[in-house]
Backbone as a ProteinNet text record, in pm:
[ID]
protein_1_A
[PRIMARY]
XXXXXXXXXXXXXXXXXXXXXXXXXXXXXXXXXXXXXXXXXXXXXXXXXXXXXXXXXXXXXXXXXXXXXXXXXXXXXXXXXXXXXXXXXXXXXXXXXXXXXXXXXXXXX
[TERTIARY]
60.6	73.4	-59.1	-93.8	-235.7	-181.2	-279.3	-225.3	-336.3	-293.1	-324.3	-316.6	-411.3	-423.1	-566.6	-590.2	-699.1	-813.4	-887.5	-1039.7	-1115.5	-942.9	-965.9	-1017.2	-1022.6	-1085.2	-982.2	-935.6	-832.9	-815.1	-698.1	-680.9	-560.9	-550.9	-374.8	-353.1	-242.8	-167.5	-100.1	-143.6	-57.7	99.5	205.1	342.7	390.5	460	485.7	578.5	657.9	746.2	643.8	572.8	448.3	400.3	398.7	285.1	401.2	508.5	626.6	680.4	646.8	649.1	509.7	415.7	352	298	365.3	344.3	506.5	527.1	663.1	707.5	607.7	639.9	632.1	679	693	826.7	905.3	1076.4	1114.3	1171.5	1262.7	1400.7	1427.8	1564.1	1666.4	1810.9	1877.3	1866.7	1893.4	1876.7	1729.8	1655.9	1502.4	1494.3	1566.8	1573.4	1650.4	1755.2	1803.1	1732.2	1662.8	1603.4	1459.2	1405.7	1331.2	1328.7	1451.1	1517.7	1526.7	1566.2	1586.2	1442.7	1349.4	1241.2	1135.9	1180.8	1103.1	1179	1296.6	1376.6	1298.9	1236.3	1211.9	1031.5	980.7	823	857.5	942	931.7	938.5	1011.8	1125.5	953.7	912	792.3	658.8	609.1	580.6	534.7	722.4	760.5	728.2	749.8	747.3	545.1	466.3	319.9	308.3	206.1	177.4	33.9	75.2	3.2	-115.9	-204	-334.5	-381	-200	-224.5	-178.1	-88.8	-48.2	-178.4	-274.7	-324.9	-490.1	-464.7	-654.2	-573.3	-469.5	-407.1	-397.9	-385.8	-360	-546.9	-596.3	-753.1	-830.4	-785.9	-867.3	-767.9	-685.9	-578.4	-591.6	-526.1	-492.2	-626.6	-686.3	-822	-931.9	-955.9	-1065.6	-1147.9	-1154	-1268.6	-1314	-1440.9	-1493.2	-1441.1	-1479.6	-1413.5	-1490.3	-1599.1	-1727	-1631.6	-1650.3	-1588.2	-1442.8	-1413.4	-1239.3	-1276.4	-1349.3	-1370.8	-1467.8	-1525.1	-1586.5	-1483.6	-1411.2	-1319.9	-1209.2	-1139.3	-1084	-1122	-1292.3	-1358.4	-1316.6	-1323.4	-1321.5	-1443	-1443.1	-1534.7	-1535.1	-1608.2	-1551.4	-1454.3	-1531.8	-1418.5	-1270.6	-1274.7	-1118.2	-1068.8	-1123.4	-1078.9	-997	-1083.3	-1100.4	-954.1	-997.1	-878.2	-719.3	-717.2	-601	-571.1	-659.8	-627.9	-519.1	-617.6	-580.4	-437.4	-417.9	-261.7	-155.5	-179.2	-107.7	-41.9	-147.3	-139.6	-33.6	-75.2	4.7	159.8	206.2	287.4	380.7	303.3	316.6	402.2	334.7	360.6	479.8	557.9	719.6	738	735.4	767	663.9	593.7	466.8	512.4	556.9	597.2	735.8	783.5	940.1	920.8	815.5	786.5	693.3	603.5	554.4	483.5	425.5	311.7	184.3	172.9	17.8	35	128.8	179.8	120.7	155.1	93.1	-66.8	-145.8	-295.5	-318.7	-224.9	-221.4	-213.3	-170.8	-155.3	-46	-103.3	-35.7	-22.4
-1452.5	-1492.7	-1467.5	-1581.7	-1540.9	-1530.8	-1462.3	-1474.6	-1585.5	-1617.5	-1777.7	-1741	-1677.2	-1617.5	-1710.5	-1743.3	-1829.3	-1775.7	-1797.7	-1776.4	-1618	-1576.4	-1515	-1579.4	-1471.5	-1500.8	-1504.7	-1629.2	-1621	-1520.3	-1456.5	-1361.3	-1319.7	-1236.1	-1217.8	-1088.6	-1091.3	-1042.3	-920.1	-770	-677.3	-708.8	-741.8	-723.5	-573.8	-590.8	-477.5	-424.4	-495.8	-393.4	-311	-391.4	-309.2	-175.3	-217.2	-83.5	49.6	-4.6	68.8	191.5	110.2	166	253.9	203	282.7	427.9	431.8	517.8	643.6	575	666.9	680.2	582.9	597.3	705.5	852.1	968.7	1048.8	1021.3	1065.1	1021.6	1120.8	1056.1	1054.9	1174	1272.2	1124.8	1143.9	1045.9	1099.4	1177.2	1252.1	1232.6	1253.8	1174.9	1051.4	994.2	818.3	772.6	848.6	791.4	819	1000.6	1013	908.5	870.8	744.8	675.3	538.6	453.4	481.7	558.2	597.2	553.3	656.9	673.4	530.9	440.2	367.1	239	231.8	121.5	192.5	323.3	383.6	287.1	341.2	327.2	122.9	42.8	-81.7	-127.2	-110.4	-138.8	-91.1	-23.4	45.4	-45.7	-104.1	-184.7	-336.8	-371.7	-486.8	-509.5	-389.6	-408.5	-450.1	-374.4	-422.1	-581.8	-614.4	-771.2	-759.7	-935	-918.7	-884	-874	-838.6	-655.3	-652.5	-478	-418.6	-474.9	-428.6	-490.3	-592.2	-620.7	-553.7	-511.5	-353.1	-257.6	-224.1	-104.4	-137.1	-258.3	-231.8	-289	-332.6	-284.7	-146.6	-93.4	39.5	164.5	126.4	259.6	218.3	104.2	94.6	13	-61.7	-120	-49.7	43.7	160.6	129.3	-35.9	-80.3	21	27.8	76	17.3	35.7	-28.2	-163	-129.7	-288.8	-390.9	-353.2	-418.1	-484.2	-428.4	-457.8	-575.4	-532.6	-610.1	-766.5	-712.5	-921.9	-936.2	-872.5	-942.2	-1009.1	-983.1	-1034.5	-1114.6	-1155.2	-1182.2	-1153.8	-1009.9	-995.1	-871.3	-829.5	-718.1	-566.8	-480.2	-361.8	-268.7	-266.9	-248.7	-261.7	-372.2	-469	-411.1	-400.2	-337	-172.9	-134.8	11.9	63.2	-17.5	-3.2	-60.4	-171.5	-216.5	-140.6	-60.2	42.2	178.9	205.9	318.8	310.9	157.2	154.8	138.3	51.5	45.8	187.8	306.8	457.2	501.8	488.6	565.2	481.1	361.7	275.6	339.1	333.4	391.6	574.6	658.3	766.7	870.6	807.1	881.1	853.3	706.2	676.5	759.5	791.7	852.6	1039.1	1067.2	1214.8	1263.6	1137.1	1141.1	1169.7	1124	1148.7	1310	1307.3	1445.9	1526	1597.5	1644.3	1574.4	1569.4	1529.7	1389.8	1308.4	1171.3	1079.1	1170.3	1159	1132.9	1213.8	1216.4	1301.7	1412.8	1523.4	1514.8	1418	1334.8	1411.1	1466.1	1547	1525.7
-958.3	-821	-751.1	-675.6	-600.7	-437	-380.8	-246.9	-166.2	-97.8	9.4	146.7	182.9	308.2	381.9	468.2	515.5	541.3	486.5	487.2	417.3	299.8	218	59.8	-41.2	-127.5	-219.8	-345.8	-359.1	-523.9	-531.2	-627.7	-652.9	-763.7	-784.9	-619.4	-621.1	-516.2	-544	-526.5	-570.6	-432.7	-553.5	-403.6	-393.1	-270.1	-245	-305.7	-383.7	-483.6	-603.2	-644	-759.2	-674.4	-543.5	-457.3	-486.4	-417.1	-448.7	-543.8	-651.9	-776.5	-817.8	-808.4	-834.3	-772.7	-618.9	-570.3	-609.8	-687.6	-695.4	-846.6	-967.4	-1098.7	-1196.1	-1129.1	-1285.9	-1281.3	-1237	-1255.6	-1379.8	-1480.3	-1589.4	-1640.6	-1556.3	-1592.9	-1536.8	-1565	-1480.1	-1335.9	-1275.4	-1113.9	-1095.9	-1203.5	-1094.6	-1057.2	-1153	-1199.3	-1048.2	-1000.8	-910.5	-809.3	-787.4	-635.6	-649.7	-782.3	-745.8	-714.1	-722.9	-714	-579.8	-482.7	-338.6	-285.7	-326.8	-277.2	-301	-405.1	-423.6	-317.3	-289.8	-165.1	-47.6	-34.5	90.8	127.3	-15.7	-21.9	20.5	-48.2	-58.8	93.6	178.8	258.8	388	368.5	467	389.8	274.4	266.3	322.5	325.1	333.8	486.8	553.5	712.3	762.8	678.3	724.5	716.8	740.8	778	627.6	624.7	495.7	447.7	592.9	564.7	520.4	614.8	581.1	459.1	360.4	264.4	147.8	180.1	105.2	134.4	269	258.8	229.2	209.2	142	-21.2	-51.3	-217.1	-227.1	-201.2	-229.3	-220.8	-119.1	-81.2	-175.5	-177.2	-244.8	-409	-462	-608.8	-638.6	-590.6	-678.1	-645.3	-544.7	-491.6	-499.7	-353	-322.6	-172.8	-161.7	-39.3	80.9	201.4	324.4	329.2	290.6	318.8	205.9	104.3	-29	29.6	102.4	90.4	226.4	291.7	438	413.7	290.9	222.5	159.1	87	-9.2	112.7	191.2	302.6	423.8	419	497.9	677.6	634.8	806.4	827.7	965.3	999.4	914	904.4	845.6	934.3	1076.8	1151.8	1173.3	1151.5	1142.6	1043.3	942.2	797.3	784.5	850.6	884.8	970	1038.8	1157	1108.9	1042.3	936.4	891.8	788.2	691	765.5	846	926.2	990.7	1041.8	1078.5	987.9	882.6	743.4	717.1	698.4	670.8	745.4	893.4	992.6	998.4	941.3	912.7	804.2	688	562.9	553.4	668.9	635.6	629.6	709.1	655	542.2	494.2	327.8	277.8	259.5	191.3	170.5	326.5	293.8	248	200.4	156.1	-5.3	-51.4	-181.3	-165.8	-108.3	-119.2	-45.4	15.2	111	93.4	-69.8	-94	-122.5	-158.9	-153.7	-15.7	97.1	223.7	243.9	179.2	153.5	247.8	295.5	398.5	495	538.4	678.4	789.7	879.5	928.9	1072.1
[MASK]
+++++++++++++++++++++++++++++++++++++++++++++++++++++++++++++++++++++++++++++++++++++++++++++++++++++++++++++

């Protein structure tokens, strides 16, 4: 799947169920399996709610660990703009984030 966003650069698309998962993939027991399964409808569902530009400077800057400049040509917008996306995505993101852990959060306090 590529994403088709305008006057971006076109490429596969991390979705937000993948982000999901990966922020929540090491439970194995059956009782982890399920409080994952919780936590990963929690992580998805807080996801699903950003707008697409924000789940997509979040899966650049977080899972492909591009810089802010990097993530801000790859999206062709300002770094600012970038910066500031990022930053609300986070603050968006962060109940789901501290539902999984303190440091899940990135200490966000």
């Amino acid at each position: 799947m590529h994403r088709e966003v305008q006057g971006m650069v076109s490429r596969p698309s991390i979705t937000a169920l993948s982000a999901a998962n990966a922020f929540i993939a090491t439970a194995t027991s059956p009782t982890q399996a399920a409080q994952r399964e919780e936590l990963r409808a929690l992580v998805l569902a807080a996801l699903e709610e950003l707008d697409e530009m924000d789940r997509e400077i979040v899966a650049l800057r977080h899972f492909e660990g591009l810089t802010n400049e990097e993530a801000a040509a790859e999206l062709a917008i300002e770094p600012a703009a970038a910066s500031k996306r990022f930053v609300r995505a986070l603050l968006r993101l962060k109940p789901a984030l501290q539902a999984l852990s303190p440091e899940a959060a990135g200490g966000m306090s």
